[in-house]
N, C-alpha and C positions, 0 to 999 in steps of 0.2 A: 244094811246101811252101806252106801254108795261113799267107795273115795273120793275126796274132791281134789281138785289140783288145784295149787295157788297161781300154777302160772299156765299159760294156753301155748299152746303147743305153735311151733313158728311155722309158718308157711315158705311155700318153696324160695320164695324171692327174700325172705326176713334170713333163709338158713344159709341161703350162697350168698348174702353182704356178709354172715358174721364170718365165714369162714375164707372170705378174699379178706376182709378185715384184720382174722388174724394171724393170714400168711404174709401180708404186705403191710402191719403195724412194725414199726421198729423195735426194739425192743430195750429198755432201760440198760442205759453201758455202766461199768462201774466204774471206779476210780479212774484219773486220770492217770495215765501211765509216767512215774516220774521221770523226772529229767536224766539223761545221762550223766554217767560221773565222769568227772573232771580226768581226761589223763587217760582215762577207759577206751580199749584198741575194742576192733571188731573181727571174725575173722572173718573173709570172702575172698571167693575165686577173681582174680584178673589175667585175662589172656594179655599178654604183653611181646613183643619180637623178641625171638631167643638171642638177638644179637644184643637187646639192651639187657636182659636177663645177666648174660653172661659179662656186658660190661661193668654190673653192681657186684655179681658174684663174684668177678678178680681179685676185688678188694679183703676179699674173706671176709669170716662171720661180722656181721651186723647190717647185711646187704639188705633187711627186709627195710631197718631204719631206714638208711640211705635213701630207698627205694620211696621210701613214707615223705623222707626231708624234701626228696626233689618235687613230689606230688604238694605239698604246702605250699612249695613256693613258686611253683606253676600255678597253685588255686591264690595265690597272693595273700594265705594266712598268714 
């Protein structure tokens, strides 16, 4: 007694759509990433002149705030 197959085997042009299909489908994203929290810093590099560097840092510790205060109100937040 002979196997039978329920399905027939794909041809050369049926097997190179499914697999351009399934390197180029998208793929389901999951949740949307939520919102940042209110007040929540981020850390990042900024190259900046060492002569303004050095004129936040005269002030002593809190130069990063400073640094932060002037940048908001340069972006007009």
């Amino acid at each position: 007694m002979a196997f039978e197959r329920t399905r027939r085997p794909m041809d050369a042009v049926q097997a190179a759509e499914a697999a351009f299909k399934k390197v180029t489908t998208k793929p389901i994203e999951g949740p949307a990433p939520s919102a940042a929290l209110p007040g929540a810093r981020e850390t990042v590099s900024l190259r900046i002149d060492q002569d303004v560097l050095e004129k936040f840092q005269a002030d002593g510790p809190g130069w990063q705030e400073r640094i932060n205060a002037a940048l908001r109100l340069a972006a007009g937040l």
